[in-house]
KEKE-3310 file (N, C-alpha, C; in steps of 0.2 Angstrom, whole numbers, plus 5000, padded with zeros to 4 digits):
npx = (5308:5296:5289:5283:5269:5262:5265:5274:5273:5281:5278:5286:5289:5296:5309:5320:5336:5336:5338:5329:5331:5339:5333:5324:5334:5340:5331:5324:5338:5342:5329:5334:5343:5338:5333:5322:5314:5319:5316:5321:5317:5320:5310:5308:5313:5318:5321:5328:5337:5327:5314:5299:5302:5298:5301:5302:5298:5301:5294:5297:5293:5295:5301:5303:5292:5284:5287:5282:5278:5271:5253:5246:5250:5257:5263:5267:5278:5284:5295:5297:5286:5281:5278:5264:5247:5251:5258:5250:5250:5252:5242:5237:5229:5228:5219:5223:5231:5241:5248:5257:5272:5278:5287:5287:5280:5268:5250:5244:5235:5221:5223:5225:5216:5210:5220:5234:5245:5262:5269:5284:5298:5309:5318:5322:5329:5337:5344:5350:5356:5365:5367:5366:5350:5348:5337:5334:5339:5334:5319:5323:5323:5312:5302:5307:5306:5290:5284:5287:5295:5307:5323:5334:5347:5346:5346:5356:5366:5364:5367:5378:5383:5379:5379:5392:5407:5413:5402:5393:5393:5387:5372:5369:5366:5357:5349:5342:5339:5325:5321:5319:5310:5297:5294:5288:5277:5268)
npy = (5460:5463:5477:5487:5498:5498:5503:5489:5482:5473:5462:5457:5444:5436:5429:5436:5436:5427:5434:5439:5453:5456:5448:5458:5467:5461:5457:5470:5475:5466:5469:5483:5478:5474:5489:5494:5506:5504:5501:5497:5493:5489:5486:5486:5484:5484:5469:5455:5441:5429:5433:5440:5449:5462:5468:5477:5480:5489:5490:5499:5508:5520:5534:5531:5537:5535:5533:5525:5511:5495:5491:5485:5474:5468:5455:5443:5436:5422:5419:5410:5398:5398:5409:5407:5412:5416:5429:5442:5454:5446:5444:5456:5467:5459:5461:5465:5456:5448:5437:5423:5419:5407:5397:5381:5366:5361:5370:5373:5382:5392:5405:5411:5407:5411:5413:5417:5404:5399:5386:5382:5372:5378:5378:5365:5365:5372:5367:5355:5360:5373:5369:5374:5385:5396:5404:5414:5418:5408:5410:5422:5418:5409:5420:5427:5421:5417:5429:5433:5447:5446:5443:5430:5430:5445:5440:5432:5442:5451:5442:5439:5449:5455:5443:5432:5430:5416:5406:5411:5403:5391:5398:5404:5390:5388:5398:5396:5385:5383:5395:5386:5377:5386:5388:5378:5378:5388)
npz = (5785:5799:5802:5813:5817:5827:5845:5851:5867:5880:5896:5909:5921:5933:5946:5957:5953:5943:5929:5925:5921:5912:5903:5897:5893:5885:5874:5872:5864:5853:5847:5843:5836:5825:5819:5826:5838:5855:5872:5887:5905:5923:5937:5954:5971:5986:5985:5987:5980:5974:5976:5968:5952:5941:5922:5908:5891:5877:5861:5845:5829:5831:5838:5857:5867:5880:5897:5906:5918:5911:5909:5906:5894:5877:5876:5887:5898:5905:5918:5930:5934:5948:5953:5947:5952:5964:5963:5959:5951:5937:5932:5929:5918:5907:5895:5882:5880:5867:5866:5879:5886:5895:5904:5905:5907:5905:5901:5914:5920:5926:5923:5909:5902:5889:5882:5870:5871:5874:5879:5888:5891:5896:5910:5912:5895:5900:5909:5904:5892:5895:5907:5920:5929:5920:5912:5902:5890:5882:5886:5878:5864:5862:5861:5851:5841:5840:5842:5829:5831:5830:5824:5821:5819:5825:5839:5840:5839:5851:5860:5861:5862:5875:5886:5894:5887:5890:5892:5881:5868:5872:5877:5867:5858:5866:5864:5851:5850:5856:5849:5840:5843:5849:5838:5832:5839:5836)
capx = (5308:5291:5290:5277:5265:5260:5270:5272:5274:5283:5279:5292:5287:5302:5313:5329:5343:5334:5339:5322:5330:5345:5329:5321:5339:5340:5323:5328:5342:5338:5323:5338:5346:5332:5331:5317:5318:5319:5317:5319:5318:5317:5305:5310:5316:5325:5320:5334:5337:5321:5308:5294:5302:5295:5303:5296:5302:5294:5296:5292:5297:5297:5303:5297:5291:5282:5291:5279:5278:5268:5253:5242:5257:5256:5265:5268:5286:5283:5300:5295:5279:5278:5274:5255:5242:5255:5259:5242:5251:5253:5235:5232:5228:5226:5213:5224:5237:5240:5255:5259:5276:5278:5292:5283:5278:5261:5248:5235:5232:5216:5222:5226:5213:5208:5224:5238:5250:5268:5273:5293:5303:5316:5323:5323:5333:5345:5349:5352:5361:5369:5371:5361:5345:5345:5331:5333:5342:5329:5314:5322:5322:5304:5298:5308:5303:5283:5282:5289:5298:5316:5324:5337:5354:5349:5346:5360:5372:5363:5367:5385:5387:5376:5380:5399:5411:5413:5396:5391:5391:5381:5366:5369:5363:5349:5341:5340:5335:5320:5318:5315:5303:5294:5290:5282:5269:5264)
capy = (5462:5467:5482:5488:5502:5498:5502:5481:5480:5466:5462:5452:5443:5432:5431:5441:5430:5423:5436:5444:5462:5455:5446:5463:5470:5456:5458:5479:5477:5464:5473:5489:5477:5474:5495:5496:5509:5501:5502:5492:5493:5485:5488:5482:5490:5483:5464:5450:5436:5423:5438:5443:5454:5464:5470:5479:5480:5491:5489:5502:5509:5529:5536:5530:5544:5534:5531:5522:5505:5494:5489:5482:5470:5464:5452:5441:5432:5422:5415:5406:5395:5396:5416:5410:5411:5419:5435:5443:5457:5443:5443:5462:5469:5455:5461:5464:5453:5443:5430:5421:5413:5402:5393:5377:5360:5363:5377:5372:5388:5395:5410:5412:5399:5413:5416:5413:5401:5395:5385:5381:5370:5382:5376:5358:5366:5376:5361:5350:5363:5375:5367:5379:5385:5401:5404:5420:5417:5404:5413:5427:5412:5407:5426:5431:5416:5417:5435:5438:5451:5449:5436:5426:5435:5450:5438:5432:5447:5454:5437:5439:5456:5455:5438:5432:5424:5411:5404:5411:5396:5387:5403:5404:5386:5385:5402:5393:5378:5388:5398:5379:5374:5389:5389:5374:5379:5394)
capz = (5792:5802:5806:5820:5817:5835:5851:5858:5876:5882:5903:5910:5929:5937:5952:5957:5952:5935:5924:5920:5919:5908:5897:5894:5889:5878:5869:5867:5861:5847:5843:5842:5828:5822:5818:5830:5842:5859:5877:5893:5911:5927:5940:5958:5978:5989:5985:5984:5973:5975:5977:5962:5951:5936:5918:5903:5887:5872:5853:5840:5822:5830:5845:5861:5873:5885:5903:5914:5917:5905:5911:5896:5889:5873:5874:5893:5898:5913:5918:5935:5935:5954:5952:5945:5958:5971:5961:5957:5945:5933:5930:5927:5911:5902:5890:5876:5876:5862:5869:5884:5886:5899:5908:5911:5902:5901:5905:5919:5924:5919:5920:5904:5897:5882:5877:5867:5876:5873:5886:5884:5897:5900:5914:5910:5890:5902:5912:5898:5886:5899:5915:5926:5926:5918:5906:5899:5881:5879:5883:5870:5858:5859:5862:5844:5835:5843:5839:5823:5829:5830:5818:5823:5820:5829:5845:5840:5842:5856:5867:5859:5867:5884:5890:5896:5884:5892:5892:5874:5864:5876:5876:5859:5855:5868:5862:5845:5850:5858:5841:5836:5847:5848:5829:5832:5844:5834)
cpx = (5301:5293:5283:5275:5263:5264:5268:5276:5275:5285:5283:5291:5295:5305:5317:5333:5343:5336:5334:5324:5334:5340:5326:5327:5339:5335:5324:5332:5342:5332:5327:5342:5343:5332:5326:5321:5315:5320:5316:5320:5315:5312:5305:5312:5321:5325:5327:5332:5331:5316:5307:5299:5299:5300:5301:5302:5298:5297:5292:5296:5299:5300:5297:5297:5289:5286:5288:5279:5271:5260:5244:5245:5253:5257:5269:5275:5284:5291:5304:5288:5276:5277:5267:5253:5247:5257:5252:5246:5251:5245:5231:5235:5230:5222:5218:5232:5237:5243:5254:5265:5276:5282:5288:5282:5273:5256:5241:5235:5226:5216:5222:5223:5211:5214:5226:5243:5255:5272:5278:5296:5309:5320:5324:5327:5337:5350:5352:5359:5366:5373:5369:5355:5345:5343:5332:5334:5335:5323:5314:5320:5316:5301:5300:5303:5293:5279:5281:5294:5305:5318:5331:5346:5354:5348:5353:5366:5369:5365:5376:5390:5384:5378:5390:5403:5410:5407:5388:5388:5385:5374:5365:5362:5358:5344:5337:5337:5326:5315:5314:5309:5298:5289:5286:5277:5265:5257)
cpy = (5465:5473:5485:5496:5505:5498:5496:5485:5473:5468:5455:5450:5435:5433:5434:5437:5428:5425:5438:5452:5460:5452:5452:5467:5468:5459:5466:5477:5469:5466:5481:5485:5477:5480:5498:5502:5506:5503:5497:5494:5491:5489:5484:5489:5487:5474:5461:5446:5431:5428:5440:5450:5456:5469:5473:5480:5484:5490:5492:5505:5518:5530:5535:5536:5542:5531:5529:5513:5501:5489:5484:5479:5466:5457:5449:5434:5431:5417:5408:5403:5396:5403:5412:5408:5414:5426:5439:5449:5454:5444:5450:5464:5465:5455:5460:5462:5445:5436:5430:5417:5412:5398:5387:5374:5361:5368:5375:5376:5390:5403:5415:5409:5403:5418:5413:5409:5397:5393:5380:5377:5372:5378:5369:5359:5369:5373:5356:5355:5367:5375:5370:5382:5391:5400:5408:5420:5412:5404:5419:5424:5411:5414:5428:5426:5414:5424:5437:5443:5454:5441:5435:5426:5440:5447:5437:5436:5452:5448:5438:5443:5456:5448:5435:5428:5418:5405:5408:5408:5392:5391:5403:5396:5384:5390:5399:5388:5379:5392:5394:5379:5379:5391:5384:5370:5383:5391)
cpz = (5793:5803:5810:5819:5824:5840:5853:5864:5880:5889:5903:5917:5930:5944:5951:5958:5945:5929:5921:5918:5914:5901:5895:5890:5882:5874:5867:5862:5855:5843:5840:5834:5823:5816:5820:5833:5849:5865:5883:5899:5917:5934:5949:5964:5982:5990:5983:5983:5978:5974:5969:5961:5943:5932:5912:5897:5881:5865:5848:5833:5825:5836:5851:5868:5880:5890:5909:5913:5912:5911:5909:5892:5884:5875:5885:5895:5904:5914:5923:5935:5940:5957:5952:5950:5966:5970:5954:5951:5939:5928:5927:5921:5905:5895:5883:5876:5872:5864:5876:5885:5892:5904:5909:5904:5899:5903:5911:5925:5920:5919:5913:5898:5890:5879:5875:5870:5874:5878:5884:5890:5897:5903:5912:5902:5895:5906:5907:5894:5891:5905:5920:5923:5925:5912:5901:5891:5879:5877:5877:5865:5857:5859:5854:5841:5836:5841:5833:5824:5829:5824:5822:5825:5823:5837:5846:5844:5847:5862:5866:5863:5873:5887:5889:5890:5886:5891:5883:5872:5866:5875:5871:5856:5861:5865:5855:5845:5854:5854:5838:5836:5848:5841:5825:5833:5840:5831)
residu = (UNK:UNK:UNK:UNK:UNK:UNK:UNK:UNK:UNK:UNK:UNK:UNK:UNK:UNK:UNK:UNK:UNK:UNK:UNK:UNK:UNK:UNK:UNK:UNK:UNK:UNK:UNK:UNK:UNK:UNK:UNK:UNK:UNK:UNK:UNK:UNK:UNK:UNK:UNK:UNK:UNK:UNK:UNK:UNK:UNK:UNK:UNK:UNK:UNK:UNK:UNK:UNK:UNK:UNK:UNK:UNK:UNK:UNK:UNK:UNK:UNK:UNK:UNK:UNK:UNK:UNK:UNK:UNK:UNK:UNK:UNK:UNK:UNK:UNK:UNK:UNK:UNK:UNK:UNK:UNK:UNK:UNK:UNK:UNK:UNK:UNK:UNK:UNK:UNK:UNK:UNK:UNK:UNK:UNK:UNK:UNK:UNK:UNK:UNK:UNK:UNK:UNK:UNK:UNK:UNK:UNK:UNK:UNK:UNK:UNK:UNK:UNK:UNK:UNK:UNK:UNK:UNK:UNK:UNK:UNK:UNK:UNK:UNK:UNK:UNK:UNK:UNK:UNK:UNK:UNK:UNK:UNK:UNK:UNK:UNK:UNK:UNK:UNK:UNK:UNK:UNK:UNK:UNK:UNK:UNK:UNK:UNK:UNK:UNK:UNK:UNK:UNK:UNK:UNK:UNK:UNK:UNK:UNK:UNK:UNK:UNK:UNK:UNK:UNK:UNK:UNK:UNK:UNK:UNK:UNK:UNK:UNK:UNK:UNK:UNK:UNK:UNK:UNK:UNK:UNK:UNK:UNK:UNK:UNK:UNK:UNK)
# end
């Protein structure tokens, strides 16, 4: 297992409706089975479902004290491609981030032409495996398997307990298929 010397900060940009606060749960609480200690939270007013919204997630071996938003991310989750060039927060504090995932086939943004970029067709795996376009289990999938720092049974039982019965199995095998493909790009 890694274990992280370093407070990550994982920023989260998406719509209302997408399941970006539900993806920063996720990535906690797999970094909590992990044995990490873990924090997440959303960031939003009186915006509804289509409008930019913003998520944070942190990941560390000690207790985490800090309570402000994050805004130097390690590590960047974008869950809508039609944020880039429309929502300018996406672009700040970029210096020291290591990752980029993506929602999107390929990257022709230059915003991020000197980093590292995992771009994952999300919605095109959620429409094929789950039948609607939520992303969220799939970006966990490429975000553990791209980081290193979740493995693959604590995505697992964090998708198990936060997402609906019903629809499990389905989440289940697109985050891993995700995991796959992710592990690919590295």
């Amino acid at each position: 297992m890694f274990m992280t010397k370093k407070l990550i900060q994982i920023r989260f940009h998406g719509r209302g409706g997408q399941g970006t606060v539900t993806l920063a749960e996720l990535v906690a609480l797999a970094g909590f089975y992990m044995g990490y200690e873990t924090q997440s939270f959303p960031s939003f007013g009186v915006e509804r479902r289509g409008a930019p919204v913003l998520a944070f997630a942190r990941i560390f071996d000690q207790p985490i004290r800090l309570r402000e938003q994050i805004y130097e991310p390690d590590f960047l989750i974008i869950q809508d491609k039609t944020l880039l060039g429309v929502d300018s927060s996406i672009e700040k504090g970029l210096s020291k981030t290591k990752m980029v995932i993506v929602n999107m086939e390929n990257n022709d943004s230059a915003i991020f032409k000197n980093l590292k970029v995992i771009n994952i067709p999300a919605t095109e795996m959620a429409l094929r495996i789950i039948g609607k376009p939520f992303v969220n289990t799939i970006l966990l999938g490429a975000f553990g398997s791209a980081s290193g720092l979740l493995s693959l049974e604590s995505m697992q039982k964090a998708i198990t307990e936060k997402i609906k019965r019903e629809v499990v199995d389905l989440n289940l095998r697109a985050m891993e298929e995700a995991y796959n493909f992710a592990k690919n790009k590295i």
